[in-house]
GUTI-818711 format. One record per residue (C-alpha): residue number from 1; x, y, z. Coordinates in steps of 0.02 Angstrom, whole numbers, plus 32768, in hexadecimal, padded with zeros to 4 digits. Example, Ala and Ser with C-alpha at 12.3 -4.5 7.8 and 13.67 -1.06 7.14 Angstrom:
BEGIN
NODE   i   px   py   pz
NODE   1 8267 7F1F 8186
NODE   2 82AC 7FCB 8165
//
This chain:
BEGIN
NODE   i   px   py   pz
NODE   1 ED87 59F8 3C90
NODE   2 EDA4 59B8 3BCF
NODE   3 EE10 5916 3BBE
NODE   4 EE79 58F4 3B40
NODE   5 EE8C 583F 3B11
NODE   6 EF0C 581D 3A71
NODE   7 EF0C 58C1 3A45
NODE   8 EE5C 58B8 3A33
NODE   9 EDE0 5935 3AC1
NODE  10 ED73 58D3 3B0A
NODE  11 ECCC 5909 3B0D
NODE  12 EC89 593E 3BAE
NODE  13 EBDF 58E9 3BF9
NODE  14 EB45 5944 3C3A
NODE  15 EAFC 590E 3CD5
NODE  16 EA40 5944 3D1A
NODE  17 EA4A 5930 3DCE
NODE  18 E9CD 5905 3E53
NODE  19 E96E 598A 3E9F
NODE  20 E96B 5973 3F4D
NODE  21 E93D 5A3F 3F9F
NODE  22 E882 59E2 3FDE
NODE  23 E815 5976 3FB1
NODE  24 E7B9 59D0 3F31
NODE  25 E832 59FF 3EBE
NODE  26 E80C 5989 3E2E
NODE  27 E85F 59EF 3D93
NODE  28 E8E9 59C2 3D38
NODE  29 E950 5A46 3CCB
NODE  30 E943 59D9 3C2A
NODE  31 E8C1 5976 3BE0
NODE  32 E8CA 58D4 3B9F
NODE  33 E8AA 58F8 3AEF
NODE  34 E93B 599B 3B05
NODE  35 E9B4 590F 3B37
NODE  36 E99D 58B5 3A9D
NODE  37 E9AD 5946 3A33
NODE  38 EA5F 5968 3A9B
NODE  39 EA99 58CC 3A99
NODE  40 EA7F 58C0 39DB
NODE  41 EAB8 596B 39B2
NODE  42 EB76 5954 3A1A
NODE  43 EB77 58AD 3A25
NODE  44 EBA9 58BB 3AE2
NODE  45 EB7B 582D 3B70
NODE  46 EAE8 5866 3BC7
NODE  47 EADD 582F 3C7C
NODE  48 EA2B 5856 3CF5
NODE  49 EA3A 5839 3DB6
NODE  50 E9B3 57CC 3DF5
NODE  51 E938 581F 3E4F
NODE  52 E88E 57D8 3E86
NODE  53 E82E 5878 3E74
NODE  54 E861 58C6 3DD5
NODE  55 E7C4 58F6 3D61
NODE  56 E80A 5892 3CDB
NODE  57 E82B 57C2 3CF9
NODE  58 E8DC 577E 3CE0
NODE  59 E8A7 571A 3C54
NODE  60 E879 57C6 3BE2
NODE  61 E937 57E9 3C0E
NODE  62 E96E 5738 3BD4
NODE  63 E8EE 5743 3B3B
NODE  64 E94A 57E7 3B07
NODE  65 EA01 57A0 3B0D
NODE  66 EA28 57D3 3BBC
NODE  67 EA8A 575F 3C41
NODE  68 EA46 5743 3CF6
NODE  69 EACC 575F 3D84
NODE  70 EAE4 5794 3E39
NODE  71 EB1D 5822 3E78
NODE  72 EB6F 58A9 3E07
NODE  73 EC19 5876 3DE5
NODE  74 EBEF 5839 3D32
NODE  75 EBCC 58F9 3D0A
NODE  76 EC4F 5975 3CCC
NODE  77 EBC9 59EB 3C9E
NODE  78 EB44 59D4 3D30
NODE  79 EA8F 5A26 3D1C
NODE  80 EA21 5A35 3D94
NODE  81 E982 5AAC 3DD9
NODE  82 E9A5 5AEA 3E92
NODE  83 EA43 5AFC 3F14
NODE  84 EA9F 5A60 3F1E
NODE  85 EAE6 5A2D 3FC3
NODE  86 EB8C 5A5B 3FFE
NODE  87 EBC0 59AB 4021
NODE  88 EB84 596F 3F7B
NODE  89 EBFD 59F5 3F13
NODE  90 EC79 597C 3EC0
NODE  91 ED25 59C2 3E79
NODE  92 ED4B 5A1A 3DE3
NODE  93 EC9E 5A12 3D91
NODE  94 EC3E 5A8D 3D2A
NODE  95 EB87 5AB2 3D93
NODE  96 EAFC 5B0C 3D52
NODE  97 EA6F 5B3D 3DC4
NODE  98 EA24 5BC5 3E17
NODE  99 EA93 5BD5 3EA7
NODE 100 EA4E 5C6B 3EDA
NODE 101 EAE8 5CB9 3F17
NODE 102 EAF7 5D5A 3EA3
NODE 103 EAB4 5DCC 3F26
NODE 104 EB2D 5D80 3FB6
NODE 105 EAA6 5D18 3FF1
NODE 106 EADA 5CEE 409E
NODE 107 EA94 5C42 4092
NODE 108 EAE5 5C16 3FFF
NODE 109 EB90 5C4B 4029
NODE 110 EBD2 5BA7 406B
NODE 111 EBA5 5B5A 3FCC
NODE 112 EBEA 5BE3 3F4A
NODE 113 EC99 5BB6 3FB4
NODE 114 ECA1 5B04 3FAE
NODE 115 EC79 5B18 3EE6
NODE 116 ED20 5B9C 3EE5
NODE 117 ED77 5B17 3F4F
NODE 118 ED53 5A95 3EF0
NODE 119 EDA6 5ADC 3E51
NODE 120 ECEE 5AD3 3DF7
NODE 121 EC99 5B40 3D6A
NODE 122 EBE5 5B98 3DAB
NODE 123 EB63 5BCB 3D28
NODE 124 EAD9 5C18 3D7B
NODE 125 EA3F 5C25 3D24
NODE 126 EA01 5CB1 3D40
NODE 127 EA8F 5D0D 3CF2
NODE 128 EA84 5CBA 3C52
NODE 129 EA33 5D66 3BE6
NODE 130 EA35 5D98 3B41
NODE 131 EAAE 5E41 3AFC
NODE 132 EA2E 5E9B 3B4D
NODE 133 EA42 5E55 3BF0
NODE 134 E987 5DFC 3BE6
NODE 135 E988 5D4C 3C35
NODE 136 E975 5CC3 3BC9
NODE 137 E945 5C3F 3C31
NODE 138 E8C0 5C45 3CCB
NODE 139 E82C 5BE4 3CFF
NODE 140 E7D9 5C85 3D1F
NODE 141 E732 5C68 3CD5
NODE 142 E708 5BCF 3D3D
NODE 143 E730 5C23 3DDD
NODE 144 E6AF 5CA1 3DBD
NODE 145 E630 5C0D 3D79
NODE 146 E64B 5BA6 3E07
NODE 147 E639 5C5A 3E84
NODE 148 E5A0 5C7D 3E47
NODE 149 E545 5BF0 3E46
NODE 150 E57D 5BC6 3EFD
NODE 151 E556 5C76 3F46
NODE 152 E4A9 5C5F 3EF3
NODE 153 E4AE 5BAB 3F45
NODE 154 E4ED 5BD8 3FFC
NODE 155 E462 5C73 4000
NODE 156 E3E0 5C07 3FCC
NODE 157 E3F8 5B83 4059
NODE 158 E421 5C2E 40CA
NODE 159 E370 5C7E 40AE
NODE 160 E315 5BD9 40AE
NODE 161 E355 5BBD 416F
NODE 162 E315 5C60 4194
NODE 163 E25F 5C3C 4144
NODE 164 E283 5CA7 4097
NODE 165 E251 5C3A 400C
NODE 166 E2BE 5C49 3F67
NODE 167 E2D4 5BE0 3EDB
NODE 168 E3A3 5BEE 3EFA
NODE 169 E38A 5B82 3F8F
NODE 170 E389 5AF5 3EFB
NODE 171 E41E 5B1E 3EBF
NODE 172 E4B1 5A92 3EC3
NODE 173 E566 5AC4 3EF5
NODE 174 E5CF 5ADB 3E5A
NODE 175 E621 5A34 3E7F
NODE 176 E59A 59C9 3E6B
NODE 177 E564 59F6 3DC0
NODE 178 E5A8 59A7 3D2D
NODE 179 E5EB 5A39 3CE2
NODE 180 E5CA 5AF6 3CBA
NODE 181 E552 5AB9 3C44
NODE 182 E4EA 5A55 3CA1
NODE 183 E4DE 5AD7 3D3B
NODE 184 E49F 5B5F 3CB1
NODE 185 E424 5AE3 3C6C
NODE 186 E3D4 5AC9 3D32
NODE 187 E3E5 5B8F 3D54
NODE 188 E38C 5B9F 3CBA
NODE 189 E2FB 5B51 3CE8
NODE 190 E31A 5B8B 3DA5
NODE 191 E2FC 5C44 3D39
NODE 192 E26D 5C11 3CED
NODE 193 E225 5BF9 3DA5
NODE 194 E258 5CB0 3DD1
NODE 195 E214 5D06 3D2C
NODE 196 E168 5CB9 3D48
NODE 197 E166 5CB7 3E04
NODE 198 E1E3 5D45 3E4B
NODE 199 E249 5D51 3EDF
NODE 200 E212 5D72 3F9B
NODE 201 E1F0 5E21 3F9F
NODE 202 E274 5E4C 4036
NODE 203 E2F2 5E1C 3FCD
NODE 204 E2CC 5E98 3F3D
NODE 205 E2FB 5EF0 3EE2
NODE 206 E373 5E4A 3EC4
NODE 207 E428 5EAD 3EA5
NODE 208 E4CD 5E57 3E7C
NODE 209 E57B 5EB9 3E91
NODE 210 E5F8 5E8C 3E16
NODE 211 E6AC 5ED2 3E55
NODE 212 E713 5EB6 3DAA
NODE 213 E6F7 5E9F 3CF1
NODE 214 E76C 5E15 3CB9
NODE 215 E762 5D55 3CB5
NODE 216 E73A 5D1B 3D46
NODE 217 E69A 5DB7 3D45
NODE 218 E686 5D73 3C9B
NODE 219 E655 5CD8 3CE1
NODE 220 E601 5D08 3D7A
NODE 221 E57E 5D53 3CF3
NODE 222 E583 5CC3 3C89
NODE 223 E521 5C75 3D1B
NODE 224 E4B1 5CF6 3D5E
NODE 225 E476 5D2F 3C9E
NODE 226 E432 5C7E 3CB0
NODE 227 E3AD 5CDC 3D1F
NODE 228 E34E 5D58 3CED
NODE 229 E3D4 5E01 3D00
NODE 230 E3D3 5EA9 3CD1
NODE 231 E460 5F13 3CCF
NODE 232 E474 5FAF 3D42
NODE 233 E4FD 602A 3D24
NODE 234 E55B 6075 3DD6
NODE 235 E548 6117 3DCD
NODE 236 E479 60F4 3DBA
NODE 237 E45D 6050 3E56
NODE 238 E460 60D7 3EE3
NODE 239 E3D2 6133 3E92
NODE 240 E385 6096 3E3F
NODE 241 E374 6030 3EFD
NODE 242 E336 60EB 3F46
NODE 243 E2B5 60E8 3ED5
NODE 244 E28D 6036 3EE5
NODE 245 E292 6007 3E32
NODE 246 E27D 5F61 3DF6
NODE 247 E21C 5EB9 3DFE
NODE 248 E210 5E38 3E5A
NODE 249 E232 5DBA 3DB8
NODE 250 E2D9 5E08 3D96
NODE 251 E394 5E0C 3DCE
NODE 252 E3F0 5EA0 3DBA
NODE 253 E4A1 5E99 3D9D
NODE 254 E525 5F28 3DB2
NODE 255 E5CF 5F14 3D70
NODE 256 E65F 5F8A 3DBC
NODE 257 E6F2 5FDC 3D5C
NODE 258 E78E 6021 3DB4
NODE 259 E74A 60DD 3D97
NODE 260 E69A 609F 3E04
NODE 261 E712 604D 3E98
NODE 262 E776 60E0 3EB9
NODE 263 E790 61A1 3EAF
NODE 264 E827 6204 3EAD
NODE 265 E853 625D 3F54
NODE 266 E887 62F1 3F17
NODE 267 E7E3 6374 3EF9
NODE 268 E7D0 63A5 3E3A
NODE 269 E83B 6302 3DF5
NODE 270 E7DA 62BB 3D7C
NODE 271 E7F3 61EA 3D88
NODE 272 E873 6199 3D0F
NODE 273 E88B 60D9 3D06
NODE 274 E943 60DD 3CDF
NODE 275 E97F 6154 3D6D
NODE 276 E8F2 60F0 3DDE
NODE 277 E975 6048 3DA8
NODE 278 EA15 60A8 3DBC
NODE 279 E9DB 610B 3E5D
NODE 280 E951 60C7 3EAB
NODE 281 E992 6114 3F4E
NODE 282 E931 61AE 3F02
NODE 283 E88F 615C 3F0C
NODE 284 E81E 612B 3F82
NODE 285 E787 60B5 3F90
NODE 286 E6D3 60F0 3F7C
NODE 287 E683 6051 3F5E
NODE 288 E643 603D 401C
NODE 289 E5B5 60C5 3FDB
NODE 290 E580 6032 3F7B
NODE 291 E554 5FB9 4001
NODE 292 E4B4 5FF2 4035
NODE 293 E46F 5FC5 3F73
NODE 294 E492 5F03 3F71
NODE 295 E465 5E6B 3FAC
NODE 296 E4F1 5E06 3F6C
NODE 297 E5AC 5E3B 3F26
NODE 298 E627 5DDB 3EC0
NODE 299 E6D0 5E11 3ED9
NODE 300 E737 5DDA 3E37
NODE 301 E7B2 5E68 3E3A
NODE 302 E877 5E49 3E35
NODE 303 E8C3 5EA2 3ECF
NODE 304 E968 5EDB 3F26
NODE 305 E999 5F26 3FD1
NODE 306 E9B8 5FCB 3F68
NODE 307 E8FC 5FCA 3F34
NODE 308 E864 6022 3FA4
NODE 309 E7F1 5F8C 4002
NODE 310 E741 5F91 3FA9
NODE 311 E6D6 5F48 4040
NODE 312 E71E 5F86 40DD
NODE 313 E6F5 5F4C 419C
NODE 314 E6CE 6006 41B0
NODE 315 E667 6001 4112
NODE 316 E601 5F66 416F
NODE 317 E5F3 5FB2 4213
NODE 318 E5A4 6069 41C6
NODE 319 E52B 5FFB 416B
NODE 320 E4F8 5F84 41FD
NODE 321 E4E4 602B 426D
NODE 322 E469 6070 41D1
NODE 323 E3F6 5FED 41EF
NODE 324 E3F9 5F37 4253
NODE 325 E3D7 5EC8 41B5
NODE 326 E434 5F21 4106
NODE 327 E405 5EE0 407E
NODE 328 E4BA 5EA5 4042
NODE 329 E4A0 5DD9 407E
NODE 330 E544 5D92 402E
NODE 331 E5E0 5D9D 3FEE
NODE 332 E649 5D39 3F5D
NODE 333 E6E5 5D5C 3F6C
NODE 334 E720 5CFD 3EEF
NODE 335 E7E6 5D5B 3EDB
NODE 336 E7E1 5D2A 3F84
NODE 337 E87F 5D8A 3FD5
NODE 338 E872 5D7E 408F
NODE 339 E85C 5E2F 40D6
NODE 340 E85A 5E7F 4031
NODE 341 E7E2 5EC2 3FC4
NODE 342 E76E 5E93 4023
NODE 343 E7BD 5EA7 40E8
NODE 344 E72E 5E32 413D
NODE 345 E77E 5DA8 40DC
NODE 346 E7CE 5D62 4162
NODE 347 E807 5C9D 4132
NODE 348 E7E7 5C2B 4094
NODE 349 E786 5BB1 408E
NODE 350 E76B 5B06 401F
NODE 351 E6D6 5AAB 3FCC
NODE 352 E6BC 5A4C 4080
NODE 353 E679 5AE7 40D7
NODE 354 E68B 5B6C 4044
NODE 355 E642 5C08 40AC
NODE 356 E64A 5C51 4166
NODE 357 E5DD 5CE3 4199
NODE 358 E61F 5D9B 41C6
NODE 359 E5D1 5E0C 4251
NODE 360 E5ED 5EBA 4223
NODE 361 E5D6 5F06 42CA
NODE 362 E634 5E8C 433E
NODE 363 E6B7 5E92 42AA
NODE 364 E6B1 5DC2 42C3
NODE 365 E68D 5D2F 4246
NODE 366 E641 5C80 426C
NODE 367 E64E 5BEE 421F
NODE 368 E5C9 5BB5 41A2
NODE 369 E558 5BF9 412D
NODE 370 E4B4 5BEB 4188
NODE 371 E472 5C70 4217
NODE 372 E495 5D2E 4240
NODE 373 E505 5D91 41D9
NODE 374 E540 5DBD 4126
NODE 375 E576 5D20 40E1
NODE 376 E644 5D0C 4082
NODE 377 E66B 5C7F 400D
NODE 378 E734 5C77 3FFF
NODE 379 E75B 5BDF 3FB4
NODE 380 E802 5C05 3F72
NODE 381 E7FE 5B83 3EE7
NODE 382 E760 5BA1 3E93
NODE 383 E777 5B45 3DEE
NODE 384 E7A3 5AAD 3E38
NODE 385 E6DD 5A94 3E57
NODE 386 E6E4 5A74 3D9F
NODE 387 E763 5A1B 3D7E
NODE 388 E74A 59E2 3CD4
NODE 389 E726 5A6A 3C7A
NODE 390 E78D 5AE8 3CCD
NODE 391 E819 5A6E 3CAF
NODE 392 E7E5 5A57 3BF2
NODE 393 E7F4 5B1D 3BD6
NODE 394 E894 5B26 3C29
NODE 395 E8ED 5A94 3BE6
NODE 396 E8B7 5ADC 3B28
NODE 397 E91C 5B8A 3B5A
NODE 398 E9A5 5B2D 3BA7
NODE 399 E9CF 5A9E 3B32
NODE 400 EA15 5AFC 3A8D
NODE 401 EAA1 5B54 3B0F
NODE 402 EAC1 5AAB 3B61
NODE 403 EB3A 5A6C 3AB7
NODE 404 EB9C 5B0B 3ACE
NODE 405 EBB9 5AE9 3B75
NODE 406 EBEF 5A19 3B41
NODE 407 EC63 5A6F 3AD5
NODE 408 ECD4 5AEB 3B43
NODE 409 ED82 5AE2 3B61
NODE 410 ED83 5B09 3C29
NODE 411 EE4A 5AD7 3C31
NODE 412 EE56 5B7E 3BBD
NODE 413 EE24 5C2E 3C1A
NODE 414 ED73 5C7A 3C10
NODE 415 ED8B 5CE4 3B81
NODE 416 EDC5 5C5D 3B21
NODE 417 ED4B 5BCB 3B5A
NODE 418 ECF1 5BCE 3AAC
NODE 419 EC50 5BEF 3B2C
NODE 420 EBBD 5C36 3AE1
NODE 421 EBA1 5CDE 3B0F
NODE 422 EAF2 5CC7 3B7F
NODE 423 EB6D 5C51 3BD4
NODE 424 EBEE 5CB8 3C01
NODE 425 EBA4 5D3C 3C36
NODE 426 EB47 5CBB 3CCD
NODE 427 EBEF 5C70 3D05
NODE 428 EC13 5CA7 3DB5
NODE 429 ECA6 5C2F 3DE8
NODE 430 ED1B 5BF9 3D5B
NODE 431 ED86 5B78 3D7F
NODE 432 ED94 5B88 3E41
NODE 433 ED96 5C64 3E22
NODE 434 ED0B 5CE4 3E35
NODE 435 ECFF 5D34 3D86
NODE 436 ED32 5DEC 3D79
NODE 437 EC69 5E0F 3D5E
NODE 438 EC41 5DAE 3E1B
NODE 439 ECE3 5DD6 3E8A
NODE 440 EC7B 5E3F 3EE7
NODE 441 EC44 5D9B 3F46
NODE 442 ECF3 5DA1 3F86
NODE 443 EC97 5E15 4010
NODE 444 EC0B 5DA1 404C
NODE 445 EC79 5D07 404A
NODE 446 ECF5 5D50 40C6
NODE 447 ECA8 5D33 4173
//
């Protein structure tokens, strides 16, 4: 809430908290060098909850004007990167995370209701879009970096324990590389090995699935066009793998649009992308036809209930029954919604044990990414295994909104909060009230 001292508002302080969802997550939702800028720009107090973890040291924070403190109650506008615990939700605050709680997430609901009962503002992320309703800010790209360059890591180590030789088994997780630029520079080299070597010829042709064409597949390819890759459209891989095209020294990549996942039910209808969005009840899935061609898939599509599953226990089963070792060997599923997209995605994971292995026939997984079956990385929080660069690239989309939201009048209503418009449209709870846009919540938060 704004104070007014003398006549005079009081500017509101910004507060980054302390992630605490595991051990891993490291980011921060501003940089250092973004806090300056902030702090110079409003001339607001700047306040940064200590945290032994964070990516960036305390004394970058200090260095760039901020204070030090303990615990959040410093903050009127808090930032941070995950959920924050229930317990820790202080009163009459403005939060912005992702709080994940825009599809009714069951998990979550606890937490959405102490923020109403508290009397507190939510700005979730992942609402914050431009007139066109694109989002604005996301850490999309490094989930994709950091899911392909641990699928390539957890097959490598996967073959090698069942005497297949591949240069992947030399692959580091995503965590313990420096940054995106350092893990291209080794898979560079690790490429070099493959063009003037090859790969073990009962894993060729080498085929990569790519479920989705936005950021996060943008930077799933970003890593595997480190490798040598060639691109092969969908509606030519069933006849390409028949035919046994391809090297040995070569990766082939296949990238999948809406119109390749699914097929309108109806006989004659021709597919359309808008009606597929605003009825996807009329379509169904016909991407299990596709699992007999690859030996690893990267699921980076954005999915709902509504939507078809791409990669269905029934889709597993048929292709176990076709023959007792497919090809397909793992799976990134790097949207990671549990019994989604892709159904055999039973649980997250975390960077401690990032993948567990699925049976199609029994139906069963099994912890750990080494021995019998298709193997599933589901870490849920990707870019936190790099922390510093993923939280460079968000902090630069977040910061020039972050004044706007120093500057607000919450005593006065929405409409006339002098928010900025990407703002706006992302706040779920005003003020202790479920905006007009989100009071469809009402219905999960009523037990």
């Amino acid at each position: 809430m704004n104070a007014v001292i003398g006549g005079i508002e009081k500017l509101k302080t910004l507060l980054i908290r302390a992630e605490d969802k595991n051990r891993w997550e490291r980011r921060t939702p501003l940089v250092p060098e973004n806090v300056r800028e902030i702090i110079n720009e409003t001339g607001a107090r700047a306040f940064v909850e200590k945290s032994e973890k964070r990516v960036f040291a305390a004394d970058q924070y200090t260095a760039a004007g901020a204070d030090s403190c303990v615990g959040m109650a410093e903050g009127d506008v808090i930032l941070g990167v995950k959920e924050i615990p229930v317990e820790k939700i202080l009163d009459n605050k403005t939060y912005v995370f992702f709080s994940h709680t825009v599809k009714g997430q069951k998990d979550n609901m606890p937490l959405l209701k102490r923020i109403i009962d508290s009397g507190s503002t939510l700005v979730d992320y992942e609402r914050i879009t431009d007139d066109d309703g694109r989002r604005l800010i996301f850490f999309g790209p490094y989930a994709g970096h950091a899911g392909a360059i641990d699928i390539l890591s957890l097959m490598g180590e996967n073959w090698a324990e069942k005497g297949i030789d591949t240069p992947f088994a030399d692959v580091r997780r995503a965590h313990q590389y420096e940054s995106v630029k350092v893990a291209c520079e080794h898979l560079d080299e690790i490429g070099d090995r493959i063009q003037k070597d090859g790969l073990p010829r009962q894993l060729c042709p080498f085929t990569i699935g790519i479920l989705g064409y936005g950021n996060v597949s943008s930077g799933a390819q970003h890593i595997f066009d480190c490798l040598p890759t060639e691109r092969i459209a969908a509606d030519a891989i069933h006849d390409w793998v028949d035919r046994d095209q391809g090297n040995r020294h070569t990766l082939y990549l296949t990238v999948f649009k809406e119109q390749d996942l699914v097929r309108p039910k109806a006989d004659g209808v021709l597919f359309d992308l808008q009606e597929y969005y605003d009825h996807p009840e009329r379509y169904e899935s016909r991407f299990d036809s596709f699992l007999p061609c690859f030996t690893l898939l990267v699921n980076a599509v954005y999915w709902e209930k509504r939507y078809p599953r791409f990669v269905t226990w029934a889709g597993l089963k048929q292709l176990a029954e076709r023959t007792p070792t497919p090809k397909l060997s793992g799976i990134a599923d790097i949207s990671c919604d549990i019994g989604g997209s892709i159904e055999c995605n039973v649980k997250s994971t975390d960077s401690d044990m990032p993948a567990y292995r699925v049976d199609p026939a029994a139906e069963t997984v099994a912890d750990g990414h080494l021995g019998e079956g298709i193997v599933l990385l589901a870490v849920d929080n990707l870019p936190c295994e790099l922390p510093k660069d993923s939280s460079s690239f968000f902090s630069s989309q977040l910061s020039p909104l972050v004044p706007g939201l120093l500057s607000a009048d919450y005593d006065r209503s929405l409409d006339n909060a002098g928010l900025p418009p990407e703002i706006k449209r992302a706040v779920i709870v005003y003020n202790g009230r479920l905006t007009r846009e989100y009071e469809y919540l009402n219905r999960y938060l009523t037990p």
